[in-house]
Backbone of each chain as ProteinMPNN parsed JSONL, in Angstrom:
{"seq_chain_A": "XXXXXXXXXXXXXXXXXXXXXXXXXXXXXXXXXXXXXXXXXXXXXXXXXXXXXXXXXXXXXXXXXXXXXXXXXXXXXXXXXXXXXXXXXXXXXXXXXXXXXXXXX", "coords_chain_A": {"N_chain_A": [[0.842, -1.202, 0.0], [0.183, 2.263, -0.257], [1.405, 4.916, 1.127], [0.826, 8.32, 2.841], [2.521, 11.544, 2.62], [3.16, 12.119, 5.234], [4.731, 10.112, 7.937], [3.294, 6.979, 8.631], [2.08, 6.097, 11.838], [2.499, 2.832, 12.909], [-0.556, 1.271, 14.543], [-0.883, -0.044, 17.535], [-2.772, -2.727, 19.065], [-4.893, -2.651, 20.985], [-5.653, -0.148, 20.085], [-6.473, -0.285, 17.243], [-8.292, -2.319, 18.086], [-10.627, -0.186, 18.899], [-10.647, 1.945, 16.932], [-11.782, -0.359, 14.883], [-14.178, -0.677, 16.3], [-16.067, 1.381, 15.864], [-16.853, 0.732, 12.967], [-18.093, -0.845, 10.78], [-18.449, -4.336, 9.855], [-15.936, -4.953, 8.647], [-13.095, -7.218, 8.72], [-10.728, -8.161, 10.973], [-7.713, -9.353, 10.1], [-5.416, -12.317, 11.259], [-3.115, -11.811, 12.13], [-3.105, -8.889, 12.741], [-2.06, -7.106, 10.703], [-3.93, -5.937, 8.845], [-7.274, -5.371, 7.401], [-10.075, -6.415, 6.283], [-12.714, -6.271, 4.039], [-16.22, -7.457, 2.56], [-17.912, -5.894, -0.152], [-21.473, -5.931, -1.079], [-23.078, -5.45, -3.78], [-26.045, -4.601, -5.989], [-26.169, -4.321, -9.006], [-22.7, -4.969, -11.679], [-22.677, -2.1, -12.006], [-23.431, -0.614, -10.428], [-21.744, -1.6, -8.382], [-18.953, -0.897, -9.151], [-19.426, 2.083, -9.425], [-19.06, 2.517, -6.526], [-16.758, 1.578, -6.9], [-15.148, 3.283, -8.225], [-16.206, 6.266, -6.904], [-14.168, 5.097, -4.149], [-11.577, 4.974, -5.146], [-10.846, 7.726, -6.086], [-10.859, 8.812, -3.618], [-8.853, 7.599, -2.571], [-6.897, 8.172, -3.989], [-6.574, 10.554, -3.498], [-5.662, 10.399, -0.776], [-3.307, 9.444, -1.056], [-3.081, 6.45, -0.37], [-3.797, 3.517, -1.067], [-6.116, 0.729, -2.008], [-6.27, -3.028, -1.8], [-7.793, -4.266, -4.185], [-10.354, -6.659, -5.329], [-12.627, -7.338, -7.689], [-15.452, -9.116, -8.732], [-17.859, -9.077, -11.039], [-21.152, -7.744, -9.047], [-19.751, -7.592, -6.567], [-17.289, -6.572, -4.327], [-14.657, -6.945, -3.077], [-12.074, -5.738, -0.178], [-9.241, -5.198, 0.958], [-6.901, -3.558, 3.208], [-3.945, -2.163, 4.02], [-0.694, -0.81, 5.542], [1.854, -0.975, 3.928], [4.368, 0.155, 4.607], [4.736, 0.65, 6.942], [4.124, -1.443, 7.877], [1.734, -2.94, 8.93], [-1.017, -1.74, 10.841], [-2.506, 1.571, 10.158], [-3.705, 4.749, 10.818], [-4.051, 5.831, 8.61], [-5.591, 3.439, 7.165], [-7.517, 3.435, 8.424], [-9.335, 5.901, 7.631], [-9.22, 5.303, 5.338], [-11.061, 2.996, 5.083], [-13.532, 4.435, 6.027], [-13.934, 5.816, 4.504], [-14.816, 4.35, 2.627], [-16.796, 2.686, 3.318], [-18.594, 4.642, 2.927], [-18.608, 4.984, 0.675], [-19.942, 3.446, -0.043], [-22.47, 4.216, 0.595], [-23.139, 3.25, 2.895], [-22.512, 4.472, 5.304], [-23.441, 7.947, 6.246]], "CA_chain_A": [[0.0, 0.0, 0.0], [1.208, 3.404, -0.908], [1.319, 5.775, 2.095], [0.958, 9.775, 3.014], [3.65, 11.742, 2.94], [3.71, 12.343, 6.668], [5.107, 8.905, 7.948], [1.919, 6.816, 9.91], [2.519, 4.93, 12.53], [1.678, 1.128, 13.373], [-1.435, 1.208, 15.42], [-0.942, -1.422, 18.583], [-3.509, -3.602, 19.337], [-6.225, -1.115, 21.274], [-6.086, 1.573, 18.985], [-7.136, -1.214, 16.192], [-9.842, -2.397, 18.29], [-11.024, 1.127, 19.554], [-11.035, 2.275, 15.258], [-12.703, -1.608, 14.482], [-15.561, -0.566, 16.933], [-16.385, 2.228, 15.04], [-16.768, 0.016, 11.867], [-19.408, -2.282, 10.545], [-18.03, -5.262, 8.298], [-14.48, -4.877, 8.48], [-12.392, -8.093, 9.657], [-9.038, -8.37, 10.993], [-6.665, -10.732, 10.205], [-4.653, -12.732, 12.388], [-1.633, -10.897, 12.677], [-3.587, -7.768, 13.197], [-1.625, -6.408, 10.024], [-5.118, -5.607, 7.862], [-8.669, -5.553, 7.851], [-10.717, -6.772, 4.919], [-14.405, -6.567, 3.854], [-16.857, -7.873, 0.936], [-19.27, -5.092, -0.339], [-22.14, -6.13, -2.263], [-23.929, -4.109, -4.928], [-27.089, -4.999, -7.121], [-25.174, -4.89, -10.096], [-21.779, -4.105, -11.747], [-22.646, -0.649, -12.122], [-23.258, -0.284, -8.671], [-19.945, -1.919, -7.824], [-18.035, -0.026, -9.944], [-19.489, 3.313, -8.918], [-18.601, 2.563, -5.894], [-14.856, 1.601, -6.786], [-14.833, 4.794, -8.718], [-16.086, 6.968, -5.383], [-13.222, 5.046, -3.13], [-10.504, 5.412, -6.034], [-10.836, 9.281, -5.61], [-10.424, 9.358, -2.523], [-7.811, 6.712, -2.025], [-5.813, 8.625, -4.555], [-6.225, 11.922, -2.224], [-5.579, 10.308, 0.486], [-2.519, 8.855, -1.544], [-3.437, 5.292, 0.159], [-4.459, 2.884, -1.876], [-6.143, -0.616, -1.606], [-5.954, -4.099, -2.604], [-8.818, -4.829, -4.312], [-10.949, -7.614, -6.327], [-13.867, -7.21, -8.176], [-16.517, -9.677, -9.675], [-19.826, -8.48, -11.173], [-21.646, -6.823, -8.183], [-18.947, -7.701, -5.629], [-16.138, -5.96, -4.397], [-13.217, -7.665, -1.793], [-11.183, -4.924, -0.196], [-8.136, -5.006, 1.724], [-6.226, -2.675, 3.831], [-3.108, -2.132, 5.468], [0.093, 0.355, 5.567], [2.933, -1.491, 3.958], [5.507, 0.89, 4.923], [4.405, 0.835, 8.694], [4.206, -2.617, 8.236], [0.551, -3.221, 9.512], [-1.884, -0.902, 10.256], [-2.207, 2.625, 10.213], [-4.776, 5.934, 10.725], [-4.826, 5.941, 7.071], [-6.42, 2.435, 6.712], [-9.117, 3.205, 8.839], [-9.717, 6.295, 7.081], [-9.873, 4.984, 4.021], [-12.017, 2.254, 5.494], [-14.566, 5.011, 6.248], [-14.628, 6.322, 3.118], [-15.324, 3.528, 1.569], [-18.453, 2.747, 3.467], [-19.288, 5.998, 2.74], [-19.08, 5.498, -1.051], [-20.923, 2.46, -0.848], [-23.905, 4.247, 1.339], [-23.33, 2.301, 4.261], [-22.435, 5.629, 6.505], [-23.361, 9.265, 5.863]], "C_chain_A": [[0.872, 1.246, 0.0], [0.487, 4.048, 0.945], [1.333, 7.357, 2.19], [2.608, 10.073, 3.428], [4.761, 11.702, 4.426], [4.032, 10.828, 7.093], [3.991, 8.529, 9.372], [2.489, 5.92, 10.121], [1.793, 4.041, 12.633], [0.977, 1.496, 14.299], [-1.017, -0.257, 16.57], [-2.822, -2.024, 18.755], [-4.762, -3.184, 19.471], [-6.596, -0.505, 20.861], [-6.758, 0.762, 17.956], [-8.543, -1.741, 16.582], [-11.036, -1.227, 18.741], [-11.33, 1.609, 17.827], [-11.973, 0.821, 14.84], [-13.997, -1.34, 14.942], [-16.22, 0.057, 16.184], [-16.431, 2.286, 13.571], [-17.781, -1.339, 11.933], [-18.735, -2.946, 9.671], [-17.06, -5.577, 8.059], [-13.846, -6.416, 9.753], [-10.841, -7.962, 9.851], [-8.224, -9.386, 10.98], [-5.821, -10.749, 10.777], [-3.67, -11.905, 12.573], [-1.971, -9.499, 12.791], [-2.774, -6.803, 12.064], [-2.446, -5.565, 9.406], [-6.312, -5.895, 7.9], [-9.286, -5.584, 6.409], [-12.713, -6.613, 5.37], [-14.602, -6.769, 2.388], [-17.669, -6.473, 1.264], [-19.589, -5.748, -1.314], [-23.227, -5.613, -2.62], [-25.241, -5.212, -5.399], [-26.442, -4.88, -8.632], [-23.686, -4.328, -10.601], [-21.562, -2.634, -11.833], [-22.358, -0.464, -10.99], [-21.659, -0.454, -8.353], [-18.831, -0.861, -7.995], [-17.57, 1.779, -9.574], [-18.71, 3.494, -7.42], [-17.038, 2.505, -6.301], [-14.726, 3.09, -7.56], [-14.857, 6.132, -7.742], [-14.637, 6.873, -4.493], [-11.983, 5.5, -4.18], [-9.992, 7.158, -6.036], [-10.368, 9.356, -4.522], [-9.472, 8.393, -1.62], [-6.645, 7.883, -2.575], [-5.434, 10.285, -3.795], [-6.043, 11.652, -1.331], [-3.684, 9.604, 0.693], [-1.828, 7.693, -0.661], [-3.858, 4.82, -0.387], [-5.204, 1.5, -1.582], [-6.289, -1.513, -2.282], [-7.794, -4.609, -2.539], [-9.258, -5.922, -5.204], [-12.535, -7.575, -6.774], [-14.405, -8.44, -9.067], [-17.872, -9.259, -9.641], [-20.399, -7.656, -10.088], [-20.194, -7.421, -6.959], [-17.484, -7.369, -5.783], [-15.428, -6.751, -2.762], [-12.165, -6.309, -1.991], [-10.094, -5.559, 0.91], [-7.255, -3.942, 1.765], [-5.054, -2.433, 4.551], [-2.235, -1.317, 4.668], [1.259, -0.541, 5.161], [4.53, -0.867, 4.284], [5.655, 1.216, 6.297], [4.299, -0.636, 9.075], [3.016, -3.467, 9.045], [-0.471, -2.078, 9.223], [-1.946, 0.361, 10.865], [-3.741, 3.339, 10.293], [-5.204, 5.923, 9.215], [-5.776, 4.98, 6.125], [-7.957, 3.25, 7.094], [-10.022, 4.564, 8.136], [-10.216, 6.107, 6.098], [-10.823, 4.034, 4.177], [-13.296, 3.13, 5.405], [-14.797, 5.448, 5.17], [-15.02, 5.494, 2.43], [-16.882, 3.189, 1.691], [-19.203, 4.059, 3.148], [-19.788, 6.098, 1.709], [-19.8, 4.318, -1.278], [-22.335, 2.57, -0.191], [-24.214, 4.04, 2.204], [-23.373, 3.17, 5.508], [-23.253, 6.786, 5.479], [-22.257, 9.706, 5.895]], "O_chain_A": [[2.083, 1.233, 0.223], [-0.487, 3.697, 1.611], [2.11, 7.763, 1.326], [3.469, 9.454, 4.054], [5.943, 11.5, 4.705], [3.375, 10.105, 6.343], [3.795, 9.118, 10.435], [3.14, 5.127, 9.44], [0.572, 4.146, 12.515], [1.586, 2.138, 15.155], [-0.923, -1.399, 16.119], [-3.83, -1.395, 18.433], [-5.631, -3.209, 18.6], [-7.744, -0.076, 20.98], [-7.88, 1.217, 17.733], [-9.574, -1.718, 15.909], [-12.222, -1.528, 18.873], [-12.532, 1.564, 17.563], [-13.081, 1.133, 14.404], [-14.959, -1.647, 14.239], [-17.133, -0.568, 15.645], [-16.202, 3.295, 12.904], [-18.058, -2.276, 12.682], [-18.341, -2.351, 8.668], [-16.924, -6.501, 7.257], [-14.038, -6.59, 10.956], [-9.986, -7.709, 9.002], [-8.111, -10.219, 11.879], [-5.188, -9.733, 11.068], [-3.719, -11.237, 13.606], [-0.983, -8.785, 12.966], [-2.754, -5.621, 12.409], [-2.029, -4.416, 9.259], [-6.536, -6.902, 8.573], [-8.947, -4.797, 5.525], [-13.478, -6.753, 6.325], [-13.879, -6.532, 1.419], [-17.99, -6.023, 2.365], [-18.863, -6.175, -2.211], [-24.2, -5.348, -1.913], [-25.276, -6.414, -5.136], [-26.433, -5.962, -9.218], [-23.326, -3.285, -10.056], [-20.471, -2.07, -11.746], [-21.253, -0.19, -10.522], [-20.743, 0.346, -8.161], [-18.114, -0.242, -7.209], [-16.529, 2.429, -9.479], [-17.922, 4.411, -7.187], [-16.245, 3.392, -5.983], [-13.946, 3.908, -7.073], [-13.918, 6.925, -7.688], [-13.998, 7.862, -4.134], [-11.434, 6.554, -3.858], [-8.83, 7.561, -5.986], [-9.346, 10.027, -4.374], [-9.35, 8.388, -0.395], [-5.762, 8.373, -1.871], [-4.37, 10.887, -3.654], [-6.168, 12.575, -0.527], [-3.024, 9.37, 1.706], [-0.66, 7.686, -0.274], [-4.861, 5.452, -0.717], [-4.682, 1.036, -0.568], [-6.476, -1.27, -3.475], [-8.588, -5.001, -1.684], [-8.376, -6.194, -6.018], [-13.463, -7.824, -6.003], [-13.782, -8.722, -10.091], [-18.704, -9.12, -8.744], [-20.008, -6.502, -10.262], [-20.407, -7.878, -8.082], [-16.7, -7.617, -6.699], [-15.94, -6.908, -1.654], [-11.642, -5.862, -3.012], [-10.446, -6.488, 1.637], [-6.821, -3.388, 0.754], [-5.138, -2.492, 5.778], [-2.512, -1.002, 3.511], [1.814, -0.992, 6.163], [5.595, -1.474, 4.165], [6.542, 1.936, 6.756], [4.355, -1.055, 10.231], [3.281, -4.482, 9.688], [-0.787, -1.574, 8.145], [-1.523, 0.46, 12.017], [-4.764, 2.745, 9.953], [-6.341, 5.986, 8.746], [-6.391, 5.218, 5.086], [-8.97, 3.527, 6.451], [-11.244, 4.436, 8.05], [-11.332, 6.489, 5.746], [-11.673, 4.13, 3.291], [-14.202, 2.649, 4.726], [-15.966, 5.495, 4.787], [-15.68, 5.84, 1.45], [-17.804, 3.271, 0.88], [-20.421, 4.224, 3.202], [-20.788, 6.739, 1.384], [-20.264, 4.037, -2.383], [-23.192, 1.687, -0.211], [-25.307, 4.369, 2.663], [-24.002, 2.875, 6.524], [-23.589, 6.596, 4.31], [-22.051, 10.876, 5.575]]}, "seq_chain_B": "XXXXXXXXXXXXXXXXXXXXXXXXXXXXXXXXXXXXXXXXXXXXXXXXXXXXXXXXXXXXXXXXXXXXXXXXXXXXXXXXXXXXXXXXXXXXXXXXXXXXXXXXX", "coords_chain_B": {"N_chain_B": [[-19.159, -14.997, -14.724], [-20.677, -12.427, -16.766], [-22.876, -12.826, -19.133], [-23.752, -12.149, -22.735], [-27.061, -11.347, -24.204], [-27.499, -12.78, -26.231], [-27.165, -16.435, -26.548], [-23.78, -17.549, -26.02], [-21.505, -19.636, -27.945], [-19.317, -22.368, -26.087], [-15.519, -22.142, -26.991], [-14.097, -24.58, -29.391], [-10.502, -26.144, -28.278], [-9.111, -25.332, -30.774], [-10.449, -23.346, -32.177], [-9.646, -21.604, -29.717], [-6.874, -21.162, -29.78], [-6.312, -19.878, -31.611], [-7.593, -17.646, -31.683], [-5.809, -16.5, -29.563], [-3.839, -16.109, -30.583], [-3.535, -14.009, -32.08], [-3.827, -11.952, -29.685], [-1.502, -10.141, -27.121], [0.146, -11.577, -24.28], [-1.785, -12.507, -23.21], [-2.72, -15.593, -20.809], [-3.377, -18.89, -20.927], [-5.475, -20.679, -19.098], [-4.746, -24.164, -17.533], [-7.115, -25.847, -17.655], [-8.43, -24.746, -20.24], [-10.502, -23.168, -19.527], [-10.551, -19.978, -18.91], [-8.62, -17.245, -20.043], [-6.008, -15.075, -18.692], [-4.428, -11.586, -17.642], [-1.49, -9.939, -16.63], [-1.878, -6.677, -16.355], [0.755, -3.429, -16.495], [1.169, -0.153, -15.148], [2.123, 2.87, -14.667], [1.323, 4.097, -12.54], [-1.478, 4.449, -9.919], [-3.679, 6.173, -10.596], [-3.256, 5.891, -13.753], [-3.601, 3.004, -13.683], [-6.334, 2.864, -12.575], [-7.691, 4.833, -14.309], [-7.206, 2.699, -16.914], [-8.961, 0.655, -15.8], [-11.443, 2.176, -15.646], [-12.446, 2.343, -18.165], [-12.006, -0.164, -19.252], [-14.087, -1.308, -17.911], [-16.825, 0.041, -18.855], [-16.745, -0.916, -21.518], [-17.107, -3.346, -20.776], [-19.785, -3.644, -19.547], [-20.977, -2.564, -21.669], [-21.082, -4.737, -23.276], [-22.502, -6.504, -21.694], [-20.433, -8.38, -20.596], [-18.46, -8.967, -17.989], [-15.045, -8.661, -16.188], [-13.12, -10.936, -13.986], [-11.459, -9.101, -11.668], [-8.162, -8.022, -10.243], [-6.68, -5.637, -8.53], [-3.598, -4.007, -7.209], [-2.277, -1.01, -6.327], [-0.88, 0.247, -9.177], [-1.195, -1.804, -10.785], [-3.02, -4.589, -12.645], [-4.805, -7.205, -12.442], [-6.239, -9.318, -14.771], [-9.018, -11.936, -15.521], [-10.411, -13.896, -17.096], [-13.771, -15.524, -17.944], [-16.736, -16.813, -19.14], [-19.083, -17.802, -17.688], [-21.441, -19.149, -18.542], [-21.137, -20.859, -20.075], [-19.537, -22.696, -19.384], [-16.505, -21.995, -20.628], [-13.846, -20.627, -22.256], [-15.483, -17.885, -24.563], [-16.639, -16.15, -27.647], [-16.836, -13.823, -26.779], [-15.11, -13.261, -24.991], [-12.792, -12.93, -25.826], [-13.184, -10.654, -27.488], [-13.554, -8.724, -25.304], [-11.25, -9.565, -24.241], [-9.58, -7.98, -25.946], [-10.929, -5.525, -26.284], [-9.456, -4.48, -23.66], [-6.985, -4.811, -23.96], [-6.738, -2.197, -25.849], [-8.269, -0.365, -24.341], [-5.729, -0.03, -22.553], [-3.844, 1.002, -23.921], [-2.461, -0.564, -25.758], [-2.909, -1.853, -27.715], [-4.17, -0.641, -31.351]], "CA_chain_B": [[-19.043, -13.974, -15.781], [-21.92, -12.16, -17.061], [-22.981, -13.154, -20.918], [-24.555, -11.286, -23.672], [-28.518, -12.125, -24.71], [-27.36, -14.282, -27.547], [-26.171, -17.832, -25.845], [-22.604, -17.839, -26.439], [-21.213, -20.835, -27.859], [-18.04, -22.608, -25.749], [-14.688, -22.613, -28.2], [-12.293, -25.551, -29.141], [-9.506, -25.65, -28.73], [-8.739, -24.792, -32.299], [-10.951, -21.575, -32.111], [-9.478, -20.641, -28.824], [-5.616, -20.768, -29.943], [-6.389, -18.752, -33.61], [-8.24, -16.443, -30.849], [-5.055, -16.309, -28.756], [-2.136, -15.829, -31.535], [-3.832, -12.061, -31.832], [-3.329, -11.454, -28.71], [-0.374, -10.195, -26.738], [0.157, -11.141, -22.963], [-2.8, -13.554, -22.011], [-2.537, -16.807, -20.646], [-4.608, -19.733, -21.03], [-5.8, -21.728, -17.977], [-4.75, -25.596, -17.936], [-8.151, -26.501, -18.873], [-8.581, -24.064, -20.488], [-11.466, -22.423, -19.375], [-10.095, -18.75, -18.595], [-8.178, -16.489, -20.308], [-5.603, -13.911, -17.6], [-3.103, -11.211, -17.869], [-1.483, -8.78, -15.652], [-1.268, -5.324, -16.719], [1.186, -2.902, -15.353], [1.457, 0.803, -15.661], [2.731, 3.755, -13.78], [0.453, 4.846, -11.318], [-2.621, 3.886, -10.042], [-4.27, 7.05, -11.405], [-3.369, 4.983, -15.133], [-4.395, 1.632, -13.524], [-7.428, 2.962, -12.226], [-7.927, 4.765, -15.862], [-7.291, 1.816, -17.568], [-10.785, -0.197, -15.367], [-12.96, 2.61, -15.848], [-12.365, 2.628, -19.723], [-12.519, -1.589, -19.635], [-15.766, -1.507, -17.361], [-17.644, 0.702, -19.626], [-17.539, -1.83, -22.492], [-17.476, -4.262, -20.075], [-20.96, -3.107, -19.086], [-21.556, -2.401, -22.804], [-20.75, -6.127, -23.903], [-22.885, -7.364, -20.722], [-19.772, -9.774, -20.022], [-17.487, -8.706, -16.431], [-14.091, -9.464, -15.876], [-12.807, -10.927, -12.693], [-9.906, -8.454, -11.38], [-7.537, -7.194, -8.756], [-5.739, -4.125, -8.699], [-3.156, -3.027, -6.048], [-1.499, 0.162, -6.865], [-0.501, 0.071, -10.357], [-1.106, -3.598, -10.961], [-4.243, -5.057, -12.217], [-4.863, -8.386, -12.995], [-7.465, -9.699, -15.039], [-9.255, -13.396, -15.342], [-12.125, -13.765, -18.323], [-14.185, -16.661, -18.871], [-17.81, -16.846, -19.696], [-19.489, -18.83, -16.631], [-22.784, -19.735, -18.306], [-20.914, -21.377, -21.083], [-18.349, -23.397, -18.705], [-15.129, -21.771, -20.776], [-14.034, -19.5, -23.162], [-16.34, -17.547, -25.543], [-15.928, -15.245, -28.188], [-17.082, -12.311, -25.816], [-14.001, -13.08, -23.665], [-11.847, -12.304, -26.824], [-13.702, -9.649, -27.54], [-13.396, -7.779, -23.722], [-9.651, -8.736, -23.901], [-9.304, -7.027, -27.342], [-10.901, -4.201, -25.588], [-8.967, -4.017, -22.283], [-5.603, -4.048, -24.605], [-6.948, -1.008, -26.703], [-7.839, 0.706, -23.14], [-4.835, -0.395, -21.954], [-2.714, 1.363, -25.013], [-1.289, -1.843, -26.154], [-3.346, -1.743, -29.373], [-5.323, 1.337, -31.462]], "C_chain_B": [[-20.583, -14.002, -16.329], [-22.196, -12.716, -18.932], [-23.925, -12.196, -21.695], [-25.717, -12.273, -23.546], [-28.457, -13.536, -24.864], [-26.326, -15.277, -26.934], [-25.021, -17.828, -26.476], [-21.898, -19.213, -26.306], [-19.909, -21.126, -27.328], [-16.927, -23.033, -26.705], [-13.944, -23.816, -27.858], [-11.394, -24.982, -28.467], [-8.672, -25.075, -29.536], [-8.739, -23.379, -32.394], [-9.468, -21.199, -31.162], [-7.37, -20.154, -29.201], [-5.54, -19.669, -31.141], [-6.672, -17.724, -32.737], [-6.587, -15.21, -30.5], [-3.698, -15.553, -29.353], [-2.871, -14.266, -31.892], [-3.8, -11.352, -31.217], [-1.945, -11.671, -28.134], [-0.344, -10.335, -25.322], [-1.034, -11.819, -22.286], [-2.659, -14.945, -22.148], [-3.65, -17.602, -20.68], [-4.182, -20.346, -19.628], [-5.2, -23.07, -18.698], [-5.795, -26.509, -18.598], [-8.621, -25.704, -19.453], [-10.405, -23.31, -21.485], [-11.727, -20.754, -19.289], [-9.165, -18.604, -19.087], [-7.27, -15.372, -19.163], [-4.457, -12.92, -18.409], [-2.99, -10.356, -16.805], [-1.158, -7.487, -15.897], [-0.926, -4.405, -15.273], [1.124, -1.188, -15.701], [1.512, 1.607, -14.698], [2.338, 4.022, -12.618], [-0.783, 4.336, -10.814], [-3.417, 4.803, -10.788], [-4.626, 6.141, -13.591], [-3.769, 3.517, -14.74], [-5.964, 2.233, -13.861], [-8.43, 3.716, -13.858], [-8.364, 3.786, -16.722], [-8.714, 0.76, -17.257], [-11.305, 0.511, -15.721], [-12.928, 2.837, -17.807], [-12.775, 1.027, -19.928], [-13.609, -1.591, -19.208], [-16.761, -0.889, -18.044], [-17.972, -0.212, -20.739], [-17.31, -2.84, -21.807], [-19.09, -4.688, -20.438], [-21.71, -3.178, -20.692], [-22.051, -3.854, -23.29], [-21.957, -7.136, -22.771], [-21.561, -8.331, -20.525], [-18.755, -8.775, -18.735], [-16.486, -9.401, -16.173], [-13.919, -9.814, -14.515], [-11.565, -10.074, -12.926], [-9.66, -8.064, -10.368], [-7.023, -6.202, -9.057], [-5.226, -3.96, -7.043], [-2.177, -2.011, -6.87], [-1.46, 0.504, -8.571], [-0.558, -1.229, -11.286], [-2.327, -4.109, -11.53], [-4.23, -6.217, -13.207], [-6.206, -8.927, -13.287], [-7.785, -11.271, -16.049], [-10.339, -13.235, -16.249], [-12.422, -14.922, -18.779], [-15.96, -16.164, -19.169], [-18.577, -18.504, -19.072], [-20.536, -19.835, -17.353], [-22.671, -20.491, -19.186], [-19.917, -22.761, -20.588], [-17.062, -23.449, -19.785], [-15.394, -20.525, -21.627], [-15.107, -18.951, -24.242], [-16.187, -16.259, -26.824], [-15.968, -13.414, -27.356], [-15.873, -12.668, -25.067], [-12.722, -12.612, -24.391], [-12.198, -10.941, -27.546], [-13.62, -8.131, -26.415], [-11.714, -7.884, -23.501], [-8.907, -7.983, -25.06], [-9.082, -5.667, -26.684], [-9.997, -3.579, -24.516], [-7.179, -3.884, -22.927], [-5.842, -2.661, -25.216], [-7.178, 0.087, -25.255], [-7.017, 0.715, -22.437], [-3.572, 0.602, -23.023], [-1.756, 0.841, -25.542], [-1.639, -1.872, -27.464], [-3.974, -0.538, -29.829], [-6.299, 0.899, -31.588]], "O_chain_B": [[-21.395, -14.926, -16.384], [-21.24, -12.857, -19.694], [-24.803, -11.553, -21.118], [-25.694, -13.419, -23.095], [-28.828, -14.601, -24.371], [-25.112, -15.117, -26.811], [-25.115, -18.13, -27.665], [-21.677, -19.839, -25.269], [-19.038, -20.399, -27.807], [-17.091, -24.101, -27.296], [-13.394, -24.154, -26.81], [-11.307, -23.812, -28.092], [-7.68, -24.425, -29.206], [-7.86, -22.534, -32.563], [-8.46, -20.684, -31.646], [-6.805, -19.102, -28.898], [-4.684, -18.809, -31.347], [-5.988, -16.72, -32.937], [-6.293, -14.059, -30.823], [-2.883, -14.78, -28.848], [-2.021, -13.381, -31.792], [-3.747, -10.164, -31.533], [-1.253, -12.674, -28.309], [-0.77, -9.326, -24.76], [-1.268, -11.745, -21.079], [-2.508, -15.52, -23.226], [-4.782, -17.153, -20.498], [-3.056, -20.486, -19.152], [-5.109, -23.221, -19.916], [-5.713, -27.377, -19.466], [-9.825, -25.813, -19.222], [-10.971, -23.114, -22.561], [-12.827, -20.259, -19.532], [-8.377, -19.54, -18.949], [-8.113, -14.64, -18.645], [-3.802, -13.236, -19.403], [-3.936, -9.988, -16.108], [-0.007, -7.159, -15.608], [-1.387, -4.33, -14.134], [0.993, -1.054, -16.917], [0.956, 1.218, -13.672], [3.121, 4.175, -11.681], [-1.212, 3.517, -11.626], [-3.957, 4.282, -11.764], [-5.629, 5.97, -14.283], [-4.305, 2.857, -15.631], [-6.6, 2.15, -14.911], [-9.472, 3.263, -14.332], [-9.476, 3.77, -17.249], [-9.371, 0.214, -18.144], [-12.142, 0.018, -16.476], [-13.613, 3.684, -18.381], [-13.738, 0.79, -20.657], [-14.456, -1.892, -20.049], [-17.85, -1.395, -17.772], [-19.148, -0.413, -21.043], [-17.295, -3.727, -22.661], [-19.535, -5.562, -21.182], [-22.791, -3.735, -20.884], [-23.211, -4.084, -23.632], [-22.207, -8.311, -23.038], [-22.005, -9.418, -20.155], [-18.509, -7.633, -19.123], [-16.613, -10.599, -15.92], [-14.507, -9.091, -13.711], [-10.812, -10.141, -13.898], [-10.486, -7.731, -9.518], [-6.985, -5.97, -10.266], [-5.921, -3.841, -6.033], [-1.491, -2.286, -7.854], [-2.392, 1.21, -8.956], [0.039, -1.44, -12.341], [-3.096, -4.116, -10.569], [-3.816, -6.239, -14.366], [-7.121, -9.034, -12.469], [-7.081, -11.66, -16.98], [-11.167, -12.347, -16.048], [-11.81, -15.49, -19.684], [-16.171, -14.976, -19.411], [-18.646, -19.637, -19.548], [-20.628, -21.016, -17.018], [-23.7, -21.078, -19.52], [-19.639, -23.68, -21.359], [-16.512, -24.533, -19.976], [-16.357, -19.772, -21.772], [-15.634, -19.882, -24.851], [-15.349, -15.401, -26.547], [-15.334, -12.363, -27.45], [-15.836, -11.849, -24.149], [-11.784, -12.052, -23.825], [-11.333, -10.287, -28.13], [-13.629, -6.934, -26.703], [-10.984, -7.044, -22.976], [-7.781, -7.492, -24.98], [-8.09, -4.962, -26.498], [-9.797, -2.366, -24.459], [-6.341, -3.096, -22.487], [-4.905, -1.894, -24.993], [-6.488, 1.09, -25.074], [-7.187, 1.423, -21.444], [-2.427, 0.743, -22.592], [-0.634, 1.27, -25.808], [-0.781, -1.913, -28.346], [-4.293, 0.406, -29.105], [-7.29, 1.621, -31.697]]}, "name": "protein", "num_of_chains": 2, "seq": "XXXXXXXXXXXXXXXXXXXXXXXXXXXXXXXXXXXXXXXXXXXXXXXXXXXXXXXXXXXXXXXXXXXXXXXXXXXXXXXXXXXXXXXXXXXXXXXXXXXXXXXXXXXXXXXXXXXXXXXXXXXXXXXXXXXXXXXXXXXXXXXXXXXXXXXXXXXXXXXXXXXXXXXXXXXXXXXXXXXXXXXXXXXXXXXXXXXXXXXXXXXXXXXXXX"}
């Protein structure tokens, strides 16, 4: 994952579950490096729009994520490879994403 | 994978190699059911370019690739589910995704 200029630090343990709370959908994997979710759309449009929403604002946030798309479904993943786990900027971009798929205001 | 109207018929082998020698850069599956390649290009800004130019005649074609994208990377998988393998729509969408890709005009 690409990172902000300012250098983000590894979140410990607490801070991951304290940002997770404040998240619907998002799992963490074992090593507490990254947090993944499925979104699913009604059809590829939908999907898409959505990846087109988070893409914006990954690329301003110049954070990016690992994604996979089939037809209405989107698989994201998150983490800070230059922090080496996970960072403020996941969970941001986490929020934006539910954001662009409707899920928050 | 999504399919056009008109039932698309599953190719030989015959078809699918005459298909293949026109293209540059995709692999056949072992049984070859799927079509992949991995395109690379500078930025994600030109990844992310490069999907919303394939998803449009994606969308057009009714057929949907499977893909990933991290950063600059995106890898894409094309068969034609309802046919159980290749079809000519899957040579058709990777025609396209080289031409939005700027591999062909």
């Amino acid at each position: 994952m690409e990172h902000d200029d300012m250098k983000q630090e590894k979140l410990e343990r607490s801070a991951i579950d304290s940002q997770l709370a404040g998240l619907a959908g998002w799992s963490l994997d074992d090593g507490w490096t990254s947090i993944s979710k499925t979104f699913k759309f009604a059809s590829f449009v939908e999907a898409f729009g959505f990846m087109t929403k988070a893409a914006l604002v990954a690329e301003k946030l110049n954070h990016h994520p690992e994604w996979f798309n089939v037809y209405s479904r989107v698989e994201v993943k998150l983490n800070t490879h230059d922090a080496g786990g996970l960072t403020e900027l996941d969970f941001k971009l986490a929020k934006a994403m539910d954001k662009a798929a409707g899920q928050i205001d």
